[in-house]
Backbone as CSV, one residue per row, in Angstrom:
resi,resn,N_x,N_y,N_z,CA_x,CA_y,CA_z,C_x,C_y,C_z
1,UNK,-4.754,29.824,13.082,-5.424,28.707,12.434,-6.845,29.105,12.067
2,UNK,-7.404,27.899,10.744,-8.704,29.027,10.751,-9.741,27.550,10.802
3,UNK,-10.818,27.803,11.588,-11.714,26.601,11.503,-12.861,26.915,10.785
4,UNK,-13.078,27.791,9.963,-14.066,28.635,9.462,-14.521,28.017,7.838
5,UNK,-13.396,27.528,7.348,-13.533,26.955,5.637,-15.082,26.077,5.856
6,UNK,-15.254,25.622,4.355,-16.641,24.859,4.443,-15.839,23.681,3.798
7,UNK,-16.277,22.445,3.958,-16.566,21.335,3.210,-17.445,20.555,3.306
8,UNK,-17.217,20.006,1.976,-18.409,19.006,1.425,-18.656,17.549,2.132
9,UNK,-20.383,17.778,2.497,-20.724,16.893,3.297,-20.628,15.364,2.521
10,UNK,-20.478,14.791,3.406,-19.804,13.109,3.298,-20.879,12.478,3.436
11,UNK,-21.171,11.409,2.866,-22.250,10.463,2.616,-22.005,9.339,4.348
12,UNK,-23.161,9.162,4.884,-23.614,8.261,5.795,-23.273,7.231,5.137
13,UNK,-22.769,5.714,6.116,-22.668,4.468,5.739,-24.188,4.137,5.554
14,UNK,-24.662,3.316,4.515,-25.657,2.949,3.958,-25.999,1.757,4.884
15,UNK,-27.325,1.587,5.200,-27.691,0.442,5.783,-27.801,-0.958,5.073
16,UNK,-26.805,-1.891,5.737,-26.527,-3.322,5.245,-24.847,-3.079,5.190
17,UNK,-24.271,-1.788,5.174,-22.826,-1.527,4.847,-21.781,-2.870,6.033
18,UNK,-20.519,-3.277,5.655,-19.850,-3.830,6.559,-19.624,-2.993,7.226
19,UNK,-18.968,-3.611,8.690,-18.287,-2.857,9.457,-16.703,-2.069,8.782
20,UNK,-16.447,-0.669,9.126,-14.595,-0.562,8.754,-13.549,-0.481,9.602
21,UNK,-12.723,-0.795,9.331,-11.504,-0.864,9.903,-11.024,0.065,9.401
22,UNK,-10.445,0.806,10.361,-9.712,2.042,10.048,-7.723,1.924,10.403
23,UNK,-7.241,2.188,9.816,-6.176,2.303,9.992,-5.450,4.086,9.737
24,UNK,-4.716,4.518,10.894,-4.626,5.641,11.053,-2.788,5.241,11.573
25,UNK,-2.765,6.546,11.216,-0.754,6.582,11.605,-0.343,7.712,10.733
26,UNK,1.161,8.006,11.634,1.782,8.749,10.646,2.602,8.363,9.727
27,UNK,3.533,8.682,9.178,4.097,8.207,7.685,4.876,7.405,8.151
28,UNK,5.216,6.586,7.173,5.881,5.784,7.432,6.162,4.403,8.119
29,UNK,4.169,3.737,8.912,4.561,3.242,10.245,3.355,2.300,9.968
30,UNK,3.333,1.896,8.617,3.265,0.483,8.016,1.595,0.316,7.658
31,UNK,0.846,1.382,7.602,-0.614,0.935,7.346,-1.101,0.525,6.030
32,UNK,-0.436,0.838,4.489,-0.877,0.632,3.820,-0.359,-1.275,3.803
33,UNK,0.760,-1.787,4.620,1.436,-2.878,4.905,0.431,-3.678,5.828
34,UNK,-0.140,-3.359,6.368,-0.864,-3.963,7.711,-2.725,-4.128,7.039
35,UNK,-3.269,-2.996,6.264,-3.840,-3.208,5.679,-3.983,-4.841,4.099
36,UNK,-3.218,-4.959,3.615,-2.636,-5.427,2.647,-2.553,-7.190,3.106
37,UNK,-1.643,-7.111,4.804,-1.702,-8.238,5.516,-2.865,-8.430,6.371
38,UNK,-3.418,-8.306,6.297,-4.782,-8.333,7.197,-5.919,-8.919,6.184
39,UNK,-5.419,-8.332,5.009,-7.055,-8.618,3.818,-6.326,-10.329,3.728
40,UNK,-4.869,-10.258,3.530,-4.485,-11.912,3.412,-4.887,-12.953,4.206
41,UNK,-4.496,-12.438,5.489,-4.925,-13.871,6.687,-6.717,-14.137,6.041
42,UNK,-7.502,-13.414,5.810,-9.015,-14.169,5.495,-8.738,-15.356,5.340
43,UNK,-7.651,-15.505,4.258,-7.660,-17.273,4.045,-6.955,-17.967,5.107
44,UNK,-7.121,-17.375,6.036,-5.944,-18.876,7.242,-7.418,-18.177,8.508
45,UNK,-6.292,-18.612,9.490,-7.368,-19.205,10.759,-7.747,-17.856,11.242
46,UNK,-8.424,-17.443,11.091,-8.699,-15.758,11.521,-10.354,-15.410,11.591
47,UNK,-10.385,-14.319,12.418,-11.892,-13.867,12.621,-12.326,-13.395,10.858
48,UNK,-11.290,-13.129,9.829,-11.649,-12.774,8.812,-12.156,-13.524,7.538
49,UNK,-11.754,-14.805,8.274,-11.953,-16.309,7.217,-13.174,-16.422,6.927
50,UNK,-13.375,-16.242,5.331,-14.671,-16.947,4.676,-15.419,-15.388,4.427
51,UNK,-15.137,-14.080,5.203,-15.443,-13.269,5.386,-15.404,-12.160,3.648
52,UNK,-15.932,-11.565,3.093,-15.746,-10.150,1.984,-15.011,-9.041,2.879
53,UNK,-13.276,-9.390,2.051,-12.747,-8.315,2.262,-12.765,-7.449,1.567
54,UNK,-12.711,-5.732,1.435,-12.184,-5.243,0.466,-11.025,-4.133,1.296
55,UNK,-10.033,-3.992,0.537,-9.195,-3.151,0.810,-9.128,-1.533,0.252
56,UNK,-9.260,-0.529,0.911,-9.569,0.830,0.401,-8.156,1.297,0.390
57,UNK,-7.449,1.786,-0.627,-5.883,2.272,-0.385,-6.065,3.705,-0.084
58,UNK,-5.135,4.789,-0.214,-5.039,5.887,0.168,-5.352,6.478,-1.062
59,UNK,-6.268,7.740,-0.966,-6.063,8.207,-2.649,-5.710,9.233,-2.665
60,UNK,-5.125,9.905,-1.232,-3.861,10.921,-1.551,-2.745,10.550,-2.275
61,UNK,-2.379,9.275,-2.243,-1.097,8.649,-3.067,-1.730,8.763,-4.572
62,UNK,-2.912,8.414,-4.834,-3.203,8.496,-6.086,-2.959,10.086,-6.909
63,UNK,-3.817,10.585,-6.462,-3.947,12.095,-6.319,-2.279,13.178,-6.538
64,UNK,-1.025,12.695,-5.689,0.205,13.185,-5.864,1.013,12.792,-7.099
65,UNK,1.032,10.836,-7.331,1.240,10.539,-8.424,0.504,10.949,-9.596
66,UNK,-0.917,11.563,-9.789,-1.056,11.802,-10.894,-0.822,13.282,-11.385
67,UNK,-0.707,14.056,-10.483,-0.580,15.510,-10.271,1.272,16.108,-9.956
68,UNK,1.716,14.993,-9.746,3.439,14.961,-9.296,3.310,16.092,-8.350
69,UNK,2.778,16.428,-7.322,3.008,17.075,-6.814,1.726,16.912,-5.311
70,UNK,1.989,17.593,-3.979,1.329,17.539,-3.207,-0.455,18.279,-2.544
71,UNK,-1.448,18.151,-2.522,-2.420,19.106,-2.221,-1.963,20.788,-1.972
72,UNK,-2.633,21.484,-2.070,-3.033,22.950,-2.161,-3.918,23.038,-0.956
73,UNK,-4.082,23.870,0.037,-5.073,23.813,1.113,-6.364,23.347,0.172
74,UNK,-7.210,24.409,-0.574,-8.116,24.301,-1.258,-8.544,22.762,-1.719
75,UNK,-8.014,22.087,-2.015,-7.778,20.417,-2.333,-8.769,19.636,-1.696
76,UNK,-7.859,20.187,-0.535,-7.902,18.893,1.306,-9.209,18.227,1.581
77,UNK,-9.745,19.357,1.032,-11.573,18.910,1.395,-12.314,18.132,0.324
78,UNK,-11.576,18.005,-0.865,-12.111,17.425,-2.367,-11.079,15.503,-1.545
79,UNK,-10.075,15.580,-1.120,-9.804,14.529,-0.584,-10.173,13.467,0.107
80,UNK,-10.740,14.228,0.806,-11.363,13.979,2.422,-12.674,13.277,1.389
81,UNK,-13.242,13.727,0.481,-14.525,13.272,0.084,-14.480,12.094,-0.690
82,UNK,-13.624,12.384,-1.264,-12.941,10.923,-2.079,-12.529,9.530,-1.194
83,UNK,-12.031,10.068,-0.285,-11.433,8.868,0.230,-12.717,8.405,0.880
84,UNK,-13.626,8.817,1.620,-14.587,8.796,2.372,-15.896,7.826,1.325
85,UNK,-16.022,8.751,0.594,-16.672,8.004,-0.386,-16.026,6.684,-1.437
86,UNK,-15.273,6.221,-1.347,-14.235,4.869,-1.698,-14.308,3.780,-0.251
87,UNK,-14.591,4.623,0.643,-14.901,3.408,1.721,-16.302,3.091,1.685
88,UNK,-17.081,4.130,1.337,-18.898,4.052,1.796,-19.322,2.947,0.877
89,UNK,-18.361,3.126,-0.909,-18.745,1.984,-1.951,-18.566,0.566,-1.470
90,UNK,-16.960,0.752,-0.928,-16.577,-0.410,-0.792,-17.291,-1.555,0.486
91,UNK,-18.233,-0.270,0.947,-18.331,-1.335,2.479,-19.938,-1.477,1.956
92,UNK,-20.787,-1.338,1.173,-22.250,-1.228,0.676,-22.507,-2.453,0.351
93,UNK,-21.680,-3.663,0.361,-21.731,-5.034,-0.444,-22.005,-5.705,0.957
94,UNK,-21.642,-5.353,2.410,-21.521,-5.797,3.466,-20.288,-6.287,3.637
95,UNK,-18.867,-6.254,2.887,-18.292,-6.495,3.169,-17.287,-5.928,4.198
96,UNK,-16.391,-6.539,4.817,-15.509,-6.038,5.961,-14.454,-5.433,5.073
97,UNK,-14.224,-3.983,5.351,-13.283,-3.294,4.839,-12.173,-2.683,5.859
98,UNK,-11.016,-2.703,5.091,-10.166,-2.499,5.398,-9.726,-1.199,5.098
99,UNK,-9.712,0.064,5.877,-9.326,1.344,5.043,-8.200,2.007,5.402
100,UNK,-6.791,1.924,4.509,-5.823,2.516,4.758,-5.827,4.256,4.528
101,UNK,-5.971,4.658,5.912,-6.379,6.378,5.770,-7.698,6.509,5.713
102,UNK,-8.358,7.382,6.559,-9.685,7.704,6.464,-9.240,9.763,6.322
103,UNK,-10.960,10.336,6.019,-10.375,11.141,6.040,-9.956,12.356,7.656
104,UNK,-10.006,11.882,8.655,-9.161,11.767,9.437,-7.864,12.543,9.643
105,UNK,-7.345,11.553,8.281,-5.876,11.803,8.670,-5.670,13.461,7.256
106,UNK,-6.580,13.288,6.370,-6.681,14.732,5.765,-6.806,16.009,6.514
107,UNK,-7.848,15.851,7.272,-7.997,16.578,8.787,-6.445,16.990,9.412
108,UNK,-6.045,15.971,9.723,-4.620,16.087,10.413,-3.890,16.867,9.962
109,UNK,-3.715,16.469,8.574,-2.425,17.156,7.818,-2.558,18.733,7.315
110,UNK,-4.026,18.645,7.269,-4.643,20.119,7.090,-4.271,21.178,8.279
111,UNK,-4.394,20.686,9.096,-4.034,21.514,10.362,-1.879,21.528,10.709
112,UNK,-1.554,20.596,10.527,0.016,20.626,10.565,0.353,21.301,9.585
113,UNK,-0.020,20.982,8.210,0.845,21.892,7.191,0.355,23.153,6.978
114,UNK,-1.109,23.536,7.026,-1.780,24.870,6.400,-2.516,25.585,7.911
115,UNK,-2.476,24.634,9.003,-3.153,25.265,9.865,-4.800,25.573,9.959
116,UNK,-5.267,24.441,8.929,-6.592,24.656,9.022,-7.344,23.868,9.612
117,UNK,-7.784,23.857,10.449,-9.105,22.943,11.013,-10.094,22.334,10.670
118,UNK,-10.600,23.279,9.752,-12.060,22.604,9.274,-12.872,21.618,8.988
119,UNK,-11.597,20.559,8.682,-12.115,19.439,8.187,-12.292,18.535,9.320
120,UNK,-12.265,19.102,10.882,-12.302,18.374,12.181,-14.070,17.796,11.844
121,UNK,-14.964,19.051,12.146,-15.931,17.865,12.333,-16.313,17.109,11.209
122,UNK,-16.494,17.086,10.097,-17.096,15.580,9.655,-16.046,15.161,9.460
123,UNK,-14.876,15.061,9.424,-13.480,13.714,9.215,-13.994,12.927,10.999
124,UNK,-14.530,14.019,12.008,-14.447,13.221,13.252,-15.605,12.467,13.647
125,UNK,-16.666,12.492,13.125,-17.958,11.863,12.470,-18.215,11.296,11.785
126,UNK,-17.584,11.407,10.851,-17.377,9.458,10.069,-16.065,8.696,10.410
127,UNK,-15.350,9.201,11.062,-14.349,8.452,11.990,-15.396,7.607,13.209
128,UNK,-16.149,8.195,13.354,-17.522,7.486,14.305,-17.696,6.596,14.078
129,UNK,-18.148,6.460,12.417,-18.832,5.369,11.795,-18.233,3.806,12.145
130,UNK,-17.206,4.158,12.254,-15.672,3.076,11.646,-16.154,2.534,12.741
131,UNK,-15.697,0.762,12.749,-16.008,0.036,13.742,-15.510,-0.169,15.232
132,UNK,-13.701,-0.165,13.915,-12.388,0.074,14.734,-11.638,0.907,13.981
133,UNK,-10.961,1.529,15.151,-9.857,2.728,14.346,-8.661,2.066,14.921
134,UNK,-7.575,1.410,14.640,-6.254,1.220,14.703,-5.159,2.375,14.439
135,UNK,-4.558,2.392,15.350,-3.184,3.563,15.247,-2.112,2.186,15.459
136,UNK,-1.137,2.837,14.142,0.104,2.580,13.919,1.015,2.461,14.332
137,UNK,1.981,2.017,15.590,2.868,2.959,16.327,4.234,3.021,15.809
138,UNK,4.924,3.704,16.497,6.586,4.808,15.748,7.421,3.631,15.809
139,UNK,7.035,2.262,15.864,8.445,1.302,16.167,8.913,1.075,15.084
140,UNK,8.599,1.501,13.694,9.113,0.912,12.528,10.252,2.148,11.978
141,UNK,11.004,1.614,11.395,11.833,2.770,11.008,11.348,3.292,9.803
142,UNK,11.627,5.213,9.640,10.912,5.570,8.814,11.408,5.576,7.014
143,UNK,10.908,4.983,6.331,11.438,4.675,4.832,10.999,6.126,3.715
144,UNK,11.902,6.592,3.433,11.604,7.536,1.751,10.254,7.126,0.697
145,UNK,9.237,7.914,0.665,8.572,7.317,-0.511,8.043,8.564,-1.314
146,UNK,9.286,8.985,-2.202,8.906,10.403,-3.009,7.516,11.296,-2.195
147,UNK,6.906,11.531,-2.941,5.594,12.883,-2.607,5.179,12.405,-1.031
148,UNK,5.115,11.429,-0.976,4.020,10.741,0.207,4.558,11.116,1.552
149,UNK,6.228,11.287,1.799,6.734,11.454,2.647,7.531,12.446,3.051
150,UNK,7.807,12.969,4.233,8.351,14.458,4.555,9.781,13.967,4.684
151,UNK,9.489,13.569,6.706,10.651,13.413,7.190,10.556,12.331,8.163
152,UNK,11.703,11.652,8.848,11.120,11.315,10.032,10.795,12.084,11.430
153,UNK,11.257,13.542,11.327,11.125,14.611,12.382,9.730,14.226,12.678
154,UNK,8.765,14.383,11.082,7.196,14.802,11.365,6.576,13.495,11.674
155,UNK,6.980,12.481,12.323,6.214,11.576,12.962,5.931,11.526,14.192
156,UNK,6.639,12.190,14.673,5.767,12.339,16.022,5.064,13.564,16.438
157,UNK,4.933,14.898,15.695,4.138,15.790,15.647,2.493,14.972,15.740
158,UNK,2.693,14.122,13.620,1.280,13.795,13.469,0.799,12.558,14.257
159,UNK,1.606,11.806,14.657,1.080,11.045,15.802,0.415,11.462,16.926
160,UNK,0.700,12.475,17.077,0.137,13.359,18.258,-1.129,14.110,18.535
161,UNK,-1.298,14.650,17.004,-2.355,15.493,16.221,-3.379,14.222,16.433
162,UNK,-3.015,13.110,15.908,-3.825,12.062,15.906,-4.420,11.785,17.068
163,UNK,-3.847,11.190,18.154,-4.330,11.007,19.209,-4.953,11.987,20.073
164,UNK,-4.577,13.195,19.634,-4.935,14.476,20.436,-7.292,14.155,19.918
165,UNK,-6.761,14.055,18.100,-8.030,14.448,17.855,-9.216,12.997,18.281
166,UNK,-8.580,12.125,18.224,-9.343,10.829,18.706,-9.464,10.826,20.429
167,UNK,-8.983,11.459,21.028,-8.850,11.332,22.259,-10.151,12.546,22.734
168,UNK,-10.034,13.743,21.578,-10.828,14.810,22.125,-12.329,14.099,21.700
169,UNK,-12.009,13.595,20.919,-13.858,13.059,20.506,-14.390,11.632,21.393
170,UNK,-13.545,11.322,21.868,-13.797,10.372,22.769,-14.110,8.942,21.943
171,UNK,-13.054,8.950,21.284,-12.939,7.348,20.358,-11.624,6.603,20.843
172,UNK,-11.755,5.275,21.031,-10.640,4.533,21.325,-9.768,4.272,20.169
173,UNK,-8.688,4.417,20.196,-7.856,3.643,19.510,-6.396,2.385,19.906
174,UNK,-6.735,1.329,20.021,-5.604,0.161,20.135,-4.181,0.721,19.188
175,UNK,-3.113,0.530,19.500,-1.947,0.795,19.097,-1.428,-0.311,19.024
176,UNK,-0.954,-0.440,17.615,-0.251,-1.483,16.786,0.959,-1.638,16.645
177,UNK,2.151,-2.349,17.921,3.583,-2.574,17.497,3.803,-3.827,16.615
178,UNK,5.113,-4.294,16.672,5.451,-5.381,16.011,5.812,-4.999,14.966
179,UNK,6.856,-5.718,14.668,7.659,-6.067,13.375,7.307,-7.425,12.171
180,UNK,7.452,-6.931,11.105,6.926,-8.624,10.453,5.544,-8.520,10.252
181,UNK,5.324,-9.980,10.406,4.102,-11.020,10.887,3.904,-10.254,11.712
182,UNK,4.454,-9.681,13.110,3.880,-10.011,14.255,2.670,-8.448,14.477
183,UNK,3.092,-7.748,13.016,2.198,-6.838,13.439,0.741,-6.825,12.827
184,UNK,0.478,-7.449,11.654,-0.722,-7.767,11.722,-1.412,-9.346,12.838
185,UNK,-0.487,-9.893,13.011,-1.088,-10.706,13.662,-1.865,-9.754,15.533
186,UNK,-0.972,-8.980,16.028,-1.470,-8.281,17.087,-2.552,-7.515,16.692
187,UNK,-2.795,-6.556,15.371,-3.772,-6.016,15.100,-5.273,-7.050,15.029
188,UNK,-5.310,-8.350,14.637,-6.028,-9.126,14.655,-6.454,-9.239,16.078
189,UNK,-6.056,-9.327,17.000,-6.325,-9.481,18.652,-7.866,-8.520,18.709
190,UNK,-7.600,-6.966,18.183,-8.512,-6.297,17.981,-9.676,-6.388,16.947
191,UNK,-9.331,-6.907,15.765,-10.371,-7.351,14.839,-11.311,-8.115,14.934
192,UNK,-10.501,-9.136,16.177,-11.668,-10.607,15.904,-12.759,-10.030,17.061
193,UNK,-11.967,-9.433,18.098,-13.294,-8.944,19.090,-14.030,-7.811,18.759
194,UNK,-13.986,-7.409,17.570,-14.712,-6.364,16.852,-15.715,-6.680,15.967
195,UNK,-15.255,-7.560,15.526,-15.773,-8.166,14.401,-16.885,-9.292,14.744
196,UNK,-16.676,-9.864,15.886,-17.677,-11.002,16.668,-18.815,-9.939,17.292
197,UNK,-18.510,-8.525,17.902,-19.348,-7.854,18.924,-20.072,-7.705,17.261
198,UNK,-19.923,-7.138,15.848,-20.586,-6.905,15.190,-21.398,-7.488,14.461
199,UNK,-20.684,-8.866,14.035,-20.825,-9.531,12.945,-21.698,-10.960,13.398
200,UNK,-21.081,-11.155,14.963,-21.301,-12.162,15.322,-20.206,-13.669,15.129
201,UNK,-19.821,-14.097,16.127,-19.035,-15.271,16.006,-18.807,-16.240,14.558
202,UNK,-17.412,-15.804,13.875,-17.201,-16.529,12.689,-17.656,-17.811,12.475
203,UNK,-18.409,-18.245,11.873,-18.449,-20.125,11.909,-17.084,-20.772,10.913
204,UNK,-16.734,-20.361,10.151,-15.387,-20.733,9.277,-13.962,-20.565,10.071
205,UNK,-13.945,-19.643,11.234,-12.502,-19.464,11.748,-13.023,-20.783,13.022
206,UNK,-11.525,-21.127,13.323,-11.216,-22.192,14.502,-11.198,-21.005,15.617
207,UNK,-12.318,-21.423,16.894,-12.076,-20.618,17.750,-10.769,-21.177,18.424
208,UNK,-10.678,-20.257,19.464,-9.139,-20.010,20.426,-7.965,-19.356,20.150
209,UNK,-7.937,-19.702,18.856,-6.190,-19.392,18.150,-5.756,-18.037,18.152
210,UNK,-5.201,-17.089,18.980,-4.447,-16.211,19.141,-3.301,-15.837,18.541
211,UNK,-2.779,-14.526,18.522,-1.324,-15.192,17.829,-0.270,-15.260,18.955
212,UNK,-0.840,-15.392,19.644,-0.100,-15.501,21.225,0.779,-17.843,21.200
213,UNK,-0.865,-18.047,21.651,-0.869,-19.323,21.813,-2.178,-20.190,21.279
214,UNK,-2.413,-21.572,21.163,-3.388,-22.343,20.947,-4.120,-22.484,21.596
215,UNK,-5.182,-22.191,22.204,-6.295,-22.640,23.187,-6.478,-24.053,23.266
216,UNK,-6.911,-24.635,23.970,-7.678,-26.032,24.113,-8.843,-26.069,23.796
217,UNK,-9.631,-26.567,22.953,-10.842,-27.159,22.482,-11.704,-26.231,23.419
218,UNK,-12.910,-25.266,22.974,-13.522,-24.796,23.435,-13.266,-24.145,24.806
219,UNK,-12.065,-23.740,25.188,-11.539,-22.621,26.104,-11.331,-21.514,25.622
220,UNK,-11.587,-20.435,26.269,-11.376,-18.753,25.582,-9.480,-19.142,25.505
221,UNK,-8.687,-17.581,24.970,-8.037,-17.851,25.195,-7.620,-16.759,25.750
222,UNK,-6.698,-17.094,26.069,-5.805,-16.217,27.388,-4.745,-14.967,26.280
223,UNK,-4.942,-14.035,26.993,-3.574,-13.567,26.193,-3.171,-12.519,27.231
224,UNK,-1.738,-12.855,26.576,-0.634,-12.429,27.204,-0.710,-10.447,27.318
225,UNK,-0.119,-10.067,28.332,0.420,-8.568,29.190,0.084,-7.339,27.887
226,UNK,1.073,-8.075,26.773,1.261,-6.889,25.525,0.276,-7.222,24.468
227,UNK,-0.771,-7.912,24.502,-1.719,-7.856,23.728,-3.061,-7.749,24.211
228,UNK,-3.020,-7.456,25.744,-4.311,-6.870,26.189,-4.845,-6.181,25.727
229,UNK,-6.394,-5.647,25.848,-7.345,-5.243,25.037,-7.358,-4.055,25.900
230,UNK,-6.672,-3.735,27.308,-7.468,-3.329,28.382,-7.082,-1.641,28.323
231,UNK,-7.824,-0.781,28.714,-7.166,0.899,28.265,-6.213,1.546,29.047
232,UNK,-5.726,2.085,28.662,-4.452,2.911,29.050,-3.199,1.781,29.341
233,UNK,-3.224,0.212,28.438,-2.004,-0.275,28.922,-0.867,-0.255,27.969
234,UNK,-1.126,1.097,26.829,0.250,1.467,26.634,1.521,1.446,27.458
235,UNK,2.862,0.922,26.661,4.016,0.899,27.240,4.443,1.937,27.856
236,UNK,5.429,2.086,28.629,5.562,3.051,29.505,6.630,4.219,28.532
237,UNK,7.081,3.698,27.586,8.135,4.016,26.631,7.051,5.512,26.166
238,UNK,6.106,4.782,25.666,5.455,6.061,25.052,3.471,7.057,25.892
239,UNK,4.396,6.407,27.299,3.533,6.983,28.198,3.343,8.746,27.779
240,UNK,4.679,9.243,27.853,4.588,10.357,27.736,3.928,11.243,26.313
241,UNK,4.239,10.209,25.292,3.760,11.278,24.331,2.007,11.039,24.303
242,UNK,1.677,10.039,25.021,0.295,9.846,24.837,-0.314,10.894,26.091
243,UNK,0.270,11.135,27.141,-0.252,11.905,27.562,0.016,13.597,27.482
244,UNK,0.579,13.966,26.558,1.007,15.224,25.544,-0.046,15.243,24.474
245,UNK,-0.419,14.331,24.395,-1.295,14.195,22.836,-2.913,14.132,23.370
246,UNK,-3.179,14.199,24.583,-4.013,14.043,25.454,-5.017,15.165,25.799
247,UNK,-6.003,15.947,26.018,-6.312,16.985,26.341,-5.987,17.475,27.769
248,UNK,-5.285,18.323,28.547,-5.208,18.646,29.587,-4.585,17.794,30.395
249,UNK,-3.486,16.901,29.411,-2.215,15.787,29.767,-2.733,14.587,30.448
250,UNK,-4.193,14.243,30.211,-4.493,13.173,30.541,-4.255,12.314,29.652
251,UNK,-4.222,10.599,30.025,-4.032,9.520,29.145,-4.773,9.287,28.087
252,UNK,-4.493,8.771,27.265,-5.148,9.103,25.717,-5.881,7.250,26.419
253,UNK,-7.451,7.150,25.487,-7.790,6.204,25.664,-7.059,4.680,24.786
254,UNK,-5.547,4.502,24.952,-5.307,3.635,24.284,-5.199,2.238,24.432
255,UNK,-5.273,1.500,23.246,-5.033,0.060,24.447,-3.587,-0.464,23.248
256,UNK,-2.737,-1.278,24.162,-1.810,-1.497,22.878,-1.902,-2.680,22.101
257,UNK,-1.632,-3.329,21.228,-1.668,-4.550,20.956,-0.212,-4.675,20.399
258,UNK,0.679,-5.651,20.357,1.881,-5.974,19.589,3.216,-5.624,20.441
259,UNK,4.093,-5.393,20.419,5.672,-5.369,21.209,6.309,-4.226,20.713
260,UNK,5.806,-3.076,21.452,6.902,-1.780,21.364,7.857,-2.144,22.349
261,UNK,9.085,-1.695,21.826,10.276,-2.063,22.675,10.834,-1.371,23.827
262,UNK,11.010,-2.170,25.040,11.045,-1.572,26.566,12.351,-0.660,26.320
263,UNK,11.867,0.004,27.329,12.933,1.168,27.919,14.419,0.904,27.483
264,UNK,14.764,-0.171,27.846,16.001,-0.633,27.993,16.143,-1.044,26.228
265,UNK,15.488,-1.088,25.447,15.830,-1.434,23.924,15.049,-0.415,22.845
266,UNK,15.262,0.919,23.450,14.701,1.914,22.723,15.720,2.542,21.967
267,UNK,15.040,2.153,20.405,16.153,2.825,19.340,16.544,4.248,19.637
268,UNK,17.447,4.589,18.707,17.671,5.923,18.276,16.832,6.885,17.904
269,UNK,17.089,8.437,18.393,15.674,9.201,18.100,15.586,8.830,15.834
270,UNK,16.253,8.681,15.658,16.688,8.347,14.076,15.447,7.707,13.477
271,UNK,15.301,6.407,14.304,14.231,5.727,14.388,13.165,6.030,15.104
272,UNK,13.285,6.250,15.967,11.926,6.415,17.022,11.865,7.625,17.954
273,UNK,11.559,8.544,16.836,11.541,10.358,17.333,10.631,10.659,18.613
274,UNK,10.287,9.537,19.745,9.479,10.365,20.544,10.165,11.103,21.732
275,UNK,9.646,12.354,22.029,9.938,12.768,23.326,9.431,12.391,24.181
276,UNK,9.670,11.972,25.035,8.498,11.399,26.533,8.532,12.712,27.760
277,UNK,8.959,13.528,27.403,8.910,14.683,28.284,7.924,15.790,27.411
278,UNK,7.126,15.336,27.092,6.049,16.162,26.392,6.333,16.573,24.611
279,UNK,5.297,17.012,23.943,5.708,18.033,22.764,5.301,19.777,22.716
C-alpha cells in the first residue's frame, strides 16, 4: 500500500457554517435514502423543524454517470475535493446539512480497491469537522445500481475499513438499523441531541416526541434499550465485526440507534454478509 501520494488541501468550514451530518456506509445500506428522509421530517415534529436543510448527494455518482465508467486511482483525490467542497458551500448559509458521503468514504475505497492511503489524513480531519457522523448498518438487503455498485461480498470488507478508520481517529459513530420509516426515524434519536448540544433547543419542534413514544408535557423522554445513545451498545449480532474493525480487537466506539435483528432472526449471509468470528 502506498501512503505517500499528495492531495489537495480541503477548505476549513467557514465561520457561521451549519453543523453536518455525515452519513457514511457501505453500498447499498440506504444513505443516499436516509439522507433524502431526514431533509423531509423538517416539516413534521422533529429537532429539524423550521430549521435550513440542505442535502449534499454523492458526486461520485455524478462523476461515473457522466464518465460511464468508475475513478482511476489518480481521480480519488480530485473527488475527495469536490465532494468536500459541495458540503463547505452548502453548510456557509448556516444551514443544517445533510451529507450523503463525505470524503471519508473516497479514503476508504482508495485503500480497498488501489491500496492507497493517502487520502487518510485530511478525509480524517474534515470528518472532524462534521457534527455527527452516522454509519449505516448491513440490515438492508443489498440492491444493483450499475457503476455505483460491486457486490454484496464487499459490504462488509468496507464497513470495516470504515469503522476501523473512525475508530483509529477516535470519532464516534451511532449505527443506523431499521427498515422503512423506522430508519430515519432512529437516526433522528441522534440528530436532535446533536443538534440541541449545537444549535441549541428547537423552539418550532414539540419537545418529548421520540420515535419510540410520546412524552408527557414537559418530561424528557425515555427511550427504549435499542435506541440508546450509550457506547458500545451495539447488538451482539455484530459484536464481532465491530471488534475486527477495531484497532487491536477492541470495541469500536459505537452506539446503535434503530433494530438490527437478534441472533435468532439473522438473515442469510445473501443479505447480511457479516462474519462475527473476525475478518
Amino acid at each position: 500500500m502506498t501512503d505517500t501520494a499528495s492531495a489537495p488541501a480541503l477548505p476549513a468550514l467557514a465561520t457561521g457554517s451549519g453543523p453536518v451530518i455525515a452519513l457514511l456506509g457501505a453500498e447499498s445500506t440506504g444513505k443516499t435514502a436516509l439522507a433524502v428522509s431526514l431533509a423531509e421530517l423538517r416539516g413534521g415534529d422533529t429537532a429539524l423543524r423550521g430549521r435550513r436543510v440542505r442535502v449534499v448527494s454523492e458526486y461520485l455518482r455524478e462523476f461515473c454517470d457522466a464518465r460511464g465508467r468508475t475513478p482511476w486511482p489518480e481521480e480519488q483525490a480530485l473527488i475527495a475535493a469536490e465532494q468536500w467542497q459541495r458540503i463547505t458551500e452548502a453548510a456557509a448559509d448556516g444551514s443544517v446539512v445533510l451529507a450523503d458521503t463525505t470524503p471519508l468514504m473516497t479514503a476508504i475505497y482508495s485503500e480497498h480497491v488501489f491500496g492507497d492511503r493517502s487520502l487518510y489524513p485530511l478525509a480524517l480531519g474534515h470528518q472532524r469537522l462534521c457534527a455527527l457522523t452516522l454509519l449505516t448498518g448491513l440490515d438492508l438487503p443489498w440492491q444493483p445500481d450499475g457503476l455505483q455498485r460491486d457486490s454484496p461480498g464487499v459490504r462488509a470488507p468496507i464497513d470495516a475499513l470504515i469503522r476501523r478508520a473512525l475508530a483509529g481517529a477516535g470519532l464516534s459513530f451511532p449505527v443506523v438499523y431499521g427498515a422503512g420509516a423506522a430508519r430515519p426515524a432512529a437516526a433522528m434519536v441522534a440528530v436532535r441531541s446533536v443538534l440541541e448540544a449545537v444549535l441549541g433547543p428547537n423552539p418550532d419542534s414539540v419537545s418529548g416526541s421520540t420515535p419510540n413514544e410520546p412524552a408527557a408535557e414537559g418530561a424528557r423522554p425515555r427511550l427504549r434499550c435499542r435506541d440508546c445513545l450509550q457506547p458500545d451498545c451495539e447488538h451482539r449480532l455484530f459484536t464481532g465485526l465491530a471488534a475486527a474493525a477495531s484497532p487491536r480487537g477492541k470495541p469500536s466506539p459505537t452506539r446503535t440507534i434503530g433494530s438490527p435483528r437478534s441472533a435468532s432472526q439473522a438473515a442469510p449471509p445473501a443479505v447480511l454478509p457479516l462474519p462475527l468470528n473476525g475478518l
